[in-house]
C-alpha positions in Angstrom: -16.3 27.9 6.1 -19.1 25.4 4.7 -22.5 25.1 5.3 -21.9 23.4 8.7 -19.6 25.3 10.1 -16.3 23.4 9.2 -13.0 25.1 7.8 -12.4 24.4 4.1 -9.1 23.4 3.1 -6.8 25.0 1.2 -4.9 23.2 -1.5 -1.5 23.6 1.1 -3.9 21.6 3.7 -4.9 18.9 1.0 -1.2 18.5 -0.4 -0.2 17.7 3.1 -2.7 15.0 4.2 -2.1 13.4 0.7 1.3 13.4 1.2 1.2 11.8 4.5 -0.9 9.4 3.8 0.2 8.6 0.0 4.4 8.6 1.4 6.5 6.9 3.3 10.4 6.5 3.9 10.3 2.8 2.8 9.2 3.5 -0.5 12.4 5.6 -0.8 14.5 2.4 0.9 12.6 -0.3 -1.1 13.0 1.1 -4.7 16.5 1.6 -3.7 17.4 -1.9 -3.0 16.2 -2.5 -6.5 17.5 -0.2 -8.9 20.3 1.8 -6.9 20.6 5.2 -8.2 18.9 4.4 -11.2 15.9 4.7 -9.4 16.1 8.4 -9.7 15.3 8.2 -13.3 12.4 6.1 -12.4 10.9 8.6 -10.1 11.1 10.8 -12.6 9.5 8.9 -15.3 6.5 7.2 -13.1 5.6 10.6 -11.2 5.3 12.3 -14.3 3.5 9.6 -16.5 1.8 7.9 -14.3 1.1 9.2 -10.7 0.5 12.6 -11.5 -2.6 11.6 -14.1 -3.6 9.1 -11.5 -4.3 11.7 -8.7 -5.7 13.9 -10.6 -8.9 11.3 -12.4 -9.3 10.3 -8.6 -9.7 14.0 -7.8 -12.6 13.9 -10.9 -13.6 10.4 -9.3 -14.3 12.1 -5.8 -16.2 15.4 -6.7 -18.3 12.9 -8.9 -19.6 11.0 -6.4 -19.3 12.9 -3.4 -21.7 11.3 -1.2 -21.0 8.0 -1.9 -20.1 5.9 1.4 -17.6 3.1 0.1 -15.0 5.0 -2.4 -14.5 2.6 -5.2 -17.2 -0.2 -5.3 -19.7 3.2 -5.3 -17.4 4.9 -8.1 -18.4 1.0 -10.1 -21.3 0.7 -9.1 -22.7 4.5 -11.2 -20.8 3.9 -13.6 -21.2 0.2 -14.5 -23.2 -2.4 -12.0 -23.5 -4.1 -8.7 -22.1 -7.2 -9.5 -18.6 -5.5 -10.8 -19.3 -3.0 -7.6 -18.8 -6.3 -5.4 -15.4 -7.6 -7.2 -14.1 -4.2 -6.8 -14.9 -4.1 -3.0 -14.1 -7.7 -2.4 -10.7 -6.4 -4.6 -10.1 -3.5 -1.8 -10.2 -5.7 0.8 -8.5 -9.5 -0.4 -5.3 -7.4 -1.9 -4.8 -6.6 2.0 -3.9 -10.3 2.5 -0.7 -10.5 1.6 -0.1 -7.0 3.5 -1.7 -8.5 6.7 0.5 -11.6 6.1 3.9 -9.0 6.5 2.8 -6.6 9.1 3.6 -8.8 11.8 7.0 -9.6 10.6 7.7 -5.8 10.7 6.5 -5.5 13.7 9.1 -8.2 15.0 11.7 -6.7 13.2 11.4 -3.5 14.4 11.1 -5.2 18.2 14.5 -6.8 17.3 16.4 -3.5 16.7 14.6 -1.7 19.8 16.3 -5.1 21.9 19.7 -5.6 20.3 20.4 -2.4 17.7 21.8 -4.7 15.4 19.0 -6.4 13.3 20.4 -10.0 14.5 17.0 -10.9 16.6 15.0 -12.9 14.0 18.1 -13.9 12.4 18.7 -16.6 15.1 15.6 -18.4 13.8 14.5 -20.6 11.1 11.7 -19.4 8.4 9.1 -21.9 10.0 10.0 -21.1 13.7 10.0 -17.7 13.0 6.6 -17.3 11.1 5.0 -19.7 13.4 5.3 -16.8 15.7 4.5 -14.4 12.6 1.0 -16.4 13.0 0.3 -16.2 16.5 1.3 -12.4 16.9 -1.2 -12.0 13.7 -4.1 -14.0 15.7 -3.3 -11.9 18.8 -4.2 -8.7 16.8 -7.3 -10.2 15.2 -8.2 -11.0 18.4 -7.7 -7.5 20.0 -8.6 -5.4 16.6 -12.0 -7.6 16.9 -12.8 -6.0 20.2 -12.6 -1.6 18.8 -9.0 -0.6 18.1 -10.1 3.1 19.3 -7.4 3.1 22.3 -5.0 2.2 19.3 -6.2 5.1 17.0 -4.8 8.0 18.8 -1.4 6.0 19.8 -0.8 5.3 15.6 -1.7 8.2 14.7 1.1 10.0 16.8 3.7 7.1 15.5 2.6 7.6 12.1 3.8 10.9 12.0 6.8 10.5 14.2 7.9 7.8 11.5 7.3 10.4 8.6 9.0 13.1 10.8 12.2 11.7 11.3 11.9 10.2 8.1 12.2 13.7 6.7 14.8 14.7 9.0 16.9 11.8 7.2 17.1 13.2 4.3 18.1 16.6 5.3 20.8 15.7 7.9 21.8 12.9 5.5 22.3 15.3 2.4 23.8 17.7 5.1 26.5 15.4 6.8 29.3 15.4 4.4 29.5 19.6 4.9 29.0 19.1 8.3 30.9 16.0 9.4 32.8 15.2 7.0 31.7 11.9 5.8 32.3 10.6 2.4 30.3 9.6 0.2 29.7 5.7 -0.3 28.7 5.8 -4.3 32.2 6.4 -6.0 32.1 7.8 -9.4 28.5 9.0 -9.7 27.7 10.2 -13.1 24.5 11.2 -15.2 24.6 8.0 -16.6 24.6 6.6 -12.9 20.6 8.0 -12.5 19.2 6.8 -15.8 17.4 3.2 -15.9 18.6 -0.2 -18.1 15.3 -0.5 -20.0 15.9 -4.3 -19.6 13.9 -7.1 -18.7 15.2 -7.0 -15.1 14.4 -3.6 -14.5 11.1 -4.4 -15.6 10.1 -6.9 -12.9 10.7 -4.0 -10.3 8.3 -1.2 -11.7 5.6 -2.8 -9.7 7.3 -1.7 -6.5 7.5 1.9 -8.2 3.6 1.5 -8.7 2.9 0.0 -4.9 4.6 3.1 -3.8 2.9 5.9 -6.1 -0.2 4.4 -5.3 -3.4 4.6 -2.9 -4.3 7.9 -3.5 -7.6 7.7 -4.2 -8.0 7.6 -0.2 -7.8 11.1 -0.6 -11.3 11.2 -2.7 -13.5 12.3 0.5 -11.3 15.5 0.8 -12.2 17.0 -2.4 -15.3 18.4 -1.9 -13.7 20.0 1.7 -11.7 21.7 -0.4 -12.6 25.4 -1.2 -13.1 25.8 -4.4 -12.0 22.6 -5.7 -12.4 22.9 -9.5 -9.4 25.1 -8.6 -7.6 24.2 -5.7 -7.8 20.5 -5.8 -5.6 19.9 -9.0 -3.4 22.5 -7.5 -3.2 20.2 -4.2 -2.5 17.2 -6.5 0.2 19.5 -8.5 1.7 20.3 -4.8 1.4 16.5 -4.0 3.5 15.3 -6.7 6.1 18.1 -6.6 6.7 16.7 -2.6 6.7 13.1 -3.6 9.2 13.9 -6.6 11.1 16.0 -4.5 11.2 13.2 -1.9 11.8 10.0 -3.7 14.7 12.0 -5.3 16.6 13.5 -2.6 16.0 10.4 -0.4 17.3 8.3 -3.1 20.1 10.4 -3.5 20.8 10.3 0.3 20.5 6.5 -0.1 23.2 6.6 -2.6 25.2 8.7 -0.3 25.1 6.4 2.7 25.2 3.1 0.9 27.3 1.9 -2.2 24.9 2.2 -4.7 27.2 -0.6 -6.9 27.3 -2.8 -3.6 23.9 -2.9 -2.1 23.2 -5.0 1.3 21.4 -8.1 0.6 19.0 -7.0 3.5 18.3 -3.7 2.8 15.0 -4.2 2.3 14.5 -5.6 5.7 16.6 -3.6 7.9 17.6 -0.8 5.8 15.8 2.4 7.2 17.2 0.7 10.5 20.6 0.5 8.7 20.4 3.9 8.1 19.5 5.9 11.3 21.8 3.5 12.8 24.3 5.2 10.6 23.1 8.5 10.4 23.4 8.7 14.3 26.7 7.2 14.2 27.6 10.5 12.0 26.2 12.7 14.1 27.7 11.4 17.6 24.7 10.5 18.9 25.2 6.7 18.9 21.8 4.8 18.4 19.8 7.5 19.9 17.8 7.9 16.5 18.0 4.5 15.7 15.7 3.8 19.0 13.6 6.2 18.4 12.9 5.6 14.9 12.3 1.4 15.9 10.2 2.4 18.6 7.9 4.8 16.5 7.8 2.2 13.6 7.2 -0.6 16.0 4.1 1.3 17.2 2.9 2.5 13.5 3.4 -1.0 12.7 1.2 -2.4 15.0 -1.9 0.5 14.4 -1.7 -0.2 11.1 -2.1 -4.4 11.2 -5.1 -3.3 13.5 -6.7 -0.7 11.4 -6.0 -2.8 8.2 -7.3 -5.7 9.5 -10.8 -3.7 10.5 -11.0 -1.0 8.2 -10.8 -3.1 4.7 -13.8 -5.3 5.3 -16.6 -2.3 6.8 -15.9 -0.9 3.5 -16.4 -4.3 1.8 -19.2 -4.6 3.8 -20.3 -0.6 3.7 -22.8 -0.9 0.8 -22.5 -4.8 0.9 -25.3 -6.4 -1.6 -26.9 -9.5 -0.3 -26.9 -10.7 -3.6 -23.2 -11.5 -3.8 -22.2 -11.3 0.4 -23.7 -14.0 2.4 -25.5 -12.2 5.3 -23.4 -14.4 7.9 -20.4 -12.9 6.9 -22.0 -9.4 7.8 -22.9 -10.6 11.2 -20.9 -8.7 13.7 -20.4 -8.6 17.3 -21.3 -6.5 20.4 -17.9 -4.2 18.9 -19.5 -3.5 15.8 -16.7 -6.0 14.7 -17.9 -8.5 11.3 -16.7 -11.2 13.1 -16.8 -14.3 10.3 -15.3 -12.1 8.0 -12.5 -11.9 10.5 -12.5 -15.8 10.5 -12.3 -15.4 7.1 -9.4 -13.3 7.3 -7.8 -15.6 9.6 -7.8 -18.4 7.3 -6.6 -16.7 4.1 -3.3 -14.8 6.2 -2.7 -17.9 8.2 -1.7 -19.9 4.8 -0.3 -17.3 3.5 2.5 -17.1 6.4 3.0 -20.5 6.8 2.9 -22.3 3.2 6.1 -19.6 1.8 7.9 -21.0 4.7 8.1 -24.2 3.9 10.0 -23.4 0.4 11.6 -20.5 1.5 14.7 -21.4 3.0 16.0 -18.5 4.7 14.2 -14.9 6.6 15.9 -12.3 4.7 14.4 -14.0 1.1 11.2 -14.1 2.6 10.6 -11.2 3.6 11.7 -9.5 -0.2 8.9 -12.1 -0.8 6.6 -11.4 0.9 7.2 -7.4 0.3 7.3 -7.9 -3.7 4.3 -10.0 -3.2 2.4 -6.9 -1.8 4.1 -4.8 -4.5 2.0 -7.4 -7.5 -0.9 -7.8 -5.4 -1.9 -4.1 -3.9 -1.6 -2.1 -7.3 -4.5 -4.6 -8.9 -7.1 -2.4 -6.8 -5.8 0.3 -8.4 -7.2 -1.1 -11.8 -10.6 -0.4 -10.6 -9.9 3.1 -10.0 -8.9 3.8 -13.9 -11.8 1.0 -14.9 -14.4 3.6 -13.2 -12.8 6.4 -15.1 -12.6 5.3 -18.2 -16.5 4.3 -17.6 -17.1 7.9 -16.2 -15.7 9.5 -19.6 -16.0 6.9 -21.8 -19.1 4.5 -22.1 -21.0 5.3 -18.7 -25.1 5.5 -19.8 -25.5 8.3 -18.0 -23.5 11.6 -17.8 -22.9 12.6 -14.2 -22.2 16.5 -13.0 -18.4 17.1 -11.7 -17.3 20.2 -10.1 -13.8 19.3 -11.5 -12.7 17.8 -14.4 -9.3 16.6 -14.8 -9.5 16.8 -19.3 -12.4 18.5 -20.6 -12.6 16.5 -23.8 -13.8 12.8 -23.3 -11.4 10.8 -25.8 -8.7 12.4 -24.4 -9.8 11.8 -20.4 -10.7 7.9 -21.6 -7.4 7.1 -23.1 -4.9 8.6 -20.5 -7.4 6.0 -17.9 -6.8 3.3 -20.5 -2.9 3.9 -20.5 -2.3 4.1 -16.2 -4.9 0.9 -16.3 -2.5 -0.6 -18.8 0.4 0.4 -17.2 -0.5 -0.8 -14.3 -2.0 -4.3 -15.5 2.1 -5.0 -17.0 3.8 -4.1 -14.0 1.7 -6.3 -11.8 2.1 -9.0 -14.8 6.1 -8.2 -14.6 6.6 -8.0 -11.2 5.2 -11.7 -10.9 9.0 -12.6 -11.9 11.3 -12.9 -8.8 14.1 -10.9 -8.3 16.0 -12.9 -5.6 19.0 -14.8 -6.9 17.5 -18.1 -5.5 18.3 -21.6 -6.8 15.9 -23.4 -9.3 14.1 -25.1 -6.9 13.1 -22.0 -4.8 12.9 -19.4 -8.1 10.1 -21.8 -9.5 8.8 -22.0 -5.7 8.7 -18.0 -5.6 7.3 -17.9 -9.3 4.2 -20.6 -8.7 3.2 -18.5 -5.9 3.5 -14.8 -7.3 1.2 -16.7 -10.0 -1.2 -18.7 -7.6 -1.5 -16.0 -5.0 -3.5 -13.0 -6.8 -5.7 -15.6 -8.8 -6.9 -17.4 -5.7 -7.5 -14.2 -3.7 -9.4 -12.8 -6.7 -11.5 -16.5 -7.7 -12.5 -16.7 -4.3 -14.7 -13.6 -4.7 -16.5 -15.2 -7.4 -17.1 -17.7 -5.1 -18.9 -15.7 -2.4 -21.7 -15.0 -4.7 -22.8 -18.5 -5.6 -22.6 -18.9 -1.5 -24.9 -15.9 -1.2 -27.3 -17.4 -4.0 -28.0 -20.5 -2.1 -28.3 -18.7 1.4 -31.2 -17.0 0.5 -32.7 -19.7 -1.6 -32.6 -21.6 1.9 -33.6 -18.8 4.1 -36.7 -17.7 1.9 -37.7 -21.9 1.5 -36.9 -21.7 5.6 -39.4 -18.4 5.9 -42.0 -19.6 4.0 -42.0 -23.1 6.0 -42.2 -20.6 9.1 -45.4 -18.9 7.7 -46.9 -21.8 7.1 
């Protein structure tokens, strides 16, 4: 118990929330569609080099600054300055963009196998029809996510881990079901060889995805100091952590491997495959679509909570310790719901392009919506570059030292250079993942590549803009209160 009264968590407690909230099944089903089986040899390579490193700096991170209020922008902000505190917040919240942009077409895709079990519901319309829609369903959920999404909290939260349930369950019944039923295996003529990665420039445009699914895990900062003892318990959460997402991404991507011909992969499995594969799996079993429905319905709903919450939750923190300096106060405003209603104009704006304008050189669903997902997969990992640019300030070149009750490496060079290599690391995958992937004509490859290139230097420029707004707001509203004096 702590001072207040509350239960401290064990290491087993913090390895679990992590994992939940750190994991999901279509990391395991994404990756897949990349690299096949290869993938496992990933797995192995970026838990090991790179995600195990990363949680534990954020574990330093957190018991660092414990009582700061907005993660990140306060982890810049001691370590370096406001201004760079700012970019990293506005970085935390514009990388949700293209995120926003593709929640409502999982949402619709997920309505389409509840209808018609066969993923054929958005397949009927054209890329323009079909994200028109995308649009309005996105509007609706601004609309209702601007009036307190508590109602919605309870009902995601229950999805959430209905989807990560059954998720698990996959992989044991999947791994299970040649014993059991019989099945054969879809991957003929699996060998080591079959698990270990073509160092090649192709596989090198995917590692991004690998990153995007490693990643976020610094939203498990405000735990460590919950944690009893957690100079000692935390890195052994973080060691737990990593041993369940190995464990995970390996024996999911093995049950992929099983249920789908790793040398033959469907051109949609990124869209429909965790459908594809309960679909299957219940097929196996004899119990028809059964677990298809429920897995559809329970992903519909998570879906939905989480274009709510991630349309809310990213700008309170950009706005948390907000400096009126680089914000313009009207963006703060907010409404009777607490809501900061211009920034959800804002948001508006920026998600409404980025449905529609991919549409209209995008000529079919299927290759937008790999888009639109490896979009997410360059743009979401640059927020991690903030995490390793506050560590390396932390142990490196900070002007004060600050008081941890955990250090990750006790010696500083050390500390600074394994932040400089995941920030590195990090900075070429986003860089390499910029490349498409889809086997599109000229025309549409060059479409696809102009935007991966356009997309994260417009939603990063347009928070140096802010500032400059800011600086001639209160130029006019200190000339407006002086008038007002006199």
């Amino acid at each position: 118990m702590n001072e207040t009264g509350v239960k401290k968590l064990t290491w087993q407690n913090l390895a679990l929330i992590a994992f939940v909230m750190v994991w999901g099944f279509g990391n395991v089903v994404n990756n897949f569609a990349n690299q096949g089986l290869k993938v496992v040899g990933s797995w192995v390579l970026i838990i090991s080099l790179y995600f195990i490193p990363y949680a534990l700096m954020v574990g330093e991170l957190g018991s660092t600054f414990k009582d700061g209020k907005a993660g990140v922008s306060t982890w810049i902000k001691s370590t370096m300055s406001p201004k760079l505190a700012y970019l990293a917040g506005w970085t935390y919240w514009v990388v949700h963009v293209p995120y926003l942009a593709q929640k409502p077409q999982s949402i619709l895709i997920a309505l389409g196998w509840v209808t018609t079990q066969n993923g054929k519901f958005i397949k009927g319309f054209s890329p323009l029809v079909l994200q028109s829609i995308t649009l309005l369903l996105f509007l609706f959920f601004l609309w209702f996510a601007s009036r307190g999404v508590n109602s919605l909290k309870k009902i995601g939260t229950i999805a959430g881990i209905s989807v990560f349930v059954m998720s698990m369950l996959y992989i044991v019944m999947m791994i299970a079901a040649p014993s059991i039923t019989g099945v054969k295996i879809a991957t003929a003529h699996i060998t080591l060889k079959s698990f270990i990665p073509d160092f090649n420039f192709a596989y090198f445009t995917t590692i991004s995805m690998l990153v995007f699914a490693v990643g976020g895990c610094e939203k498990i900062a405000p735990y460590v100091n919950d944690t009893k003892e957690p100079s000692k318990n935390f890195p052994k959460g973080m060691i737990a952590l990593a041993i369940m997402v190995a464990v995970s991404a390996l024996l999911g991507s093995v049950a992929m491997g099983m249920m789908f011909d790793a040398n033959n992969i469907p051109v949609d499995l990124k869209m429909n495959g965790q459908y594809y594969a309960f679909k299957t799996l219940g097929n196996y079993y004899g119990v028809g679509n059964l677990l298809l429905i429920l897995y559809a319905i329970a992903n519909m709903l998570a879906q939905i909570s989480a274009l709510a919450f991630s349309i809310d939750a990213p700008l309170k923190i950009l706005f948390a310790e907000g400096d009126k300096k680089y914000i313009p106060a009207s963006l703060m405003k907010t409404n009777k719901y607490g809501a900061p209603i211009n920034g959800y104009k804002m948001t508006a704006v920026l998600v409404g392009i980025l449905i529609i304008v991919p549409a209209l050189g995008i000529g079919d669903m299927n290759t937008l919506f790999n888009w639109l997902l490896d979009l997410n997969s360059i743009v979401m990992p640059i927020r991690y570059l903030w995490v390793f640019l506050a560590y390396m300030a932390l142990r490196g070149f900070a002007k004060k030292k600050f008081l941890s009750e955990y250090k990750f490496i006790k010696n500083d060079k050390i500390a600074f250079f394994i932040g400089l290599w995941c920030f590195s690391f990090t900075a070429f995958a986003c860089i390499m993942g910029m490349f498409p992937k889809s086997k599109a004509n000229t025309s549409e490859y060059t479409f696809q590549l102009v935007l991966n290139l356009l997309t994260p230097f417009v939603l990063l420029g347009l928070g140096l803009i802010l500032p400059l707004i800011a600086k001639i707001s209160n130029k006019k509203n200190a000339i407006n209160g002086s008038e007002d004096i006199s």
